[in-house]
C-alpha positions as CSV (number, residue, x, y, z in Angstrom):
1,X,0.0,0.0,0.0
2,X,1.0,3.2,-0.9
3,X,2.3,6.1,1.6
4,X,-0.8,8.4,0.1
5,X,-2.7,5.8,0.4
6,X,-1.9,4.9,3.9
7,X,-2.3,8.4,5.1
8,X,-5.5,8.7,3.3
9,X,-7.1,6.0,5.7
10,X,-5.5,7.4,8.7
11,X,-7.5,10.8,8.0
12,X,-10.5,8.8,7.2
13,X,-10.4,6.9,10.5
14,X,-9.5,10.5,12.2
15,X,-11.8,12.1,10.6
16,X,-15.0,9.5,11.7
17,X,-13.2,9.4,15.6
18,X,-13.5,12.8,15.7
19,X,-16.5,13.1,14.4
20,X,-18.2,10.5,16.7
21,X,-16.4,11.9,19.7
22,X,-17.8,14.9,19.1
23,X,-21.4,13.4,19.0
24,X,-21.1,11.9,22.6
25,X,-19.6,14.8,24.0
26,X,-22.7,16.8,22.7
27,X,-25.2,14.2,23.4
28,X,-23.9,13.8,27.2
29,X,-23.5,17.8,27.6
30,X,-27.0,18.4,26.4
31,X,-29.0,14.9,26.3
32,X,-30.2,14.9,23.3
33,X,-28.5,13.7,20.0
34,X,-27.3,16.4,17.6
35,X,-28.1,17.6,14.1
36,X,-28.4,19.8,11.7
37,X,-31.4,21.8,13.3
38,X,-28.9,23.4,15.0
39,X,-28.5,25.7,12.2
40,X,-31.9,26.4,12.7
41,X,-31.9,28.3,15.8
42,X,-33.8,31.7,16.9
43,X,-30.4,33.2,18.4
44,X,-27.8,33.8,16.0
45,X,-24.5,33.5,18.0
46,X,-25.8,29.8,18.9
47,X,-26.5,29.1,15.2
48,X,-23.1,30.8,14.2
49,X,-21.2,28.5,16.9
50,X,-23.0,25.4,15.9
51,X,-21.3,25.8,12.5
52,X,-17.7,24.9,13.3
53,X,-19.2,21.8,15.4
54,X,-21.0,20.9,12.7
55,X,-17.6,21.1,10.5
56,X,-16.3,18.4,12.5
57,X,-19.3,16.4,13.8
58,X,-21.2,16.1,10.0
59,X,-20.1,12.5,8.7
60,X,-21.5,10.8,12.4
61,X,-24.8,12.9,11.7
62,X,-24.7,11.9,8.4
63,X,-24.3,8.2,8.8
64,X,-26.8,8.1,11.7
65,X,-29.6,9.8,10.0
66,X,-28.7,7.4,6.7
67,X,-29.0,4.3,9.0
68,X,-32.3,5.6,10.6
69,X,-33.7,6.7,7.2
70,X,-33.1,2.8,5.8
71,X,-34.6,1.1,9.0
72,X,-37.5,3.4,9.8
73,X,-38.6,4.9,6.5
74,X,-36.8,2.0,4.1
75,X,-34.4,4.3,1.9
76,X,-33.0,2.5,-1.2
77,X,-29.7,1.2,-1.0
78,X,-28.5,3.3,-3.2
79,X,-29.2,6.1,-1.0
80,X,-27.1,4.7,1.6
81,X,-24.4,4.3,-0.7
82,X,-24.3,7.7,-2.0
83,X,-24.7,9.0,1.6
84,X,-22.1,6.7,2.6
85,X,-19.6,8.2,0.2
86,X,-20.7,11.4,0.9
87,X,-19.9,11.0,4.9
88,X,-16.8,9.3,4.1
89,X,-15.4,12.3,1.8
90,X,-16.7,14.6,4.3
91,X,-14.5,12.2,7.3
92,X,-11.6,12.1,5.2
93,X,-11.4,16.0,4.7
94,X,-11.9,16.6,8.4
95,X,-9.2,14.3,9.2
96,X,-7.2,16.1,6.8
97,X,-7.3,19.4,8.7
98,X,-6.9,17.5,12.2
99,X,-3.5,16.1,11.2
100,X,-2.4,19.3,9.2
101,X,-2.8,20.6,12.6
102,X,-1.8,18.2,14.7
103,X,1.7,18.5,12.3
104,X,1.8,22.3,12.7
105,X,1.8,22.2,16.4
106,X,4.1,19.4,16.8
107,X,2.2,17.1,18.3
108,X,2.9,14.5,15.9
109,X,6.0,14.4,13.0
């Protein structure tokens, strides 16, 4: 496997860690589970601090409301998939960023 390659999964894997870290911290602090909607709310500093979270927490939103939409409502499969790629892109990007950073500041070489 290629060193691109490698480091691609690695990002992806960050990416979907952070993103479901994220979730639980939310979804402990505030018991109830997180989602878009939080764009939607009537006080505009909340709605403009939900967006970096949102940044980072997407692909677990994403994937859950994907999962739920097959088993409650019965999406098609190719739904999921596309949802699924989607999430993953989204992870993969996110990851990106984390280890760019986590490079910057030294924490890893």
């Amino acid at each position: 496997m290629s060193p691109e390659a490698l480091n691609s999964f690695f990002a992806l894997f960050i990416g979907f860690a952070i993103a479901g870290a994220l979730n639980s911290g939310f979804q402990a602090l505030m018991e109830k589970p997180p989602g878009f909607g939080l764009l939607m709310e009537k006080a505009a500093p909340k709605a403009f601090a939900a967006v970096p979270f949102l940044v980072f927490a997407a692909p677990f939103i994403i994937m859950r409301n994907t999962i739920r939409g097959r088993i409650i409502e019965g999406r098609r499969v190719q739904f999921v998939a596309i949802a699924t790629v989607i999430a993953g892109f989204w992870s993969m990007m996110s990851g990106t960023f984390v280890l760019m950073l986590l490079e910057r500041t030294g924490v890893i070489a």
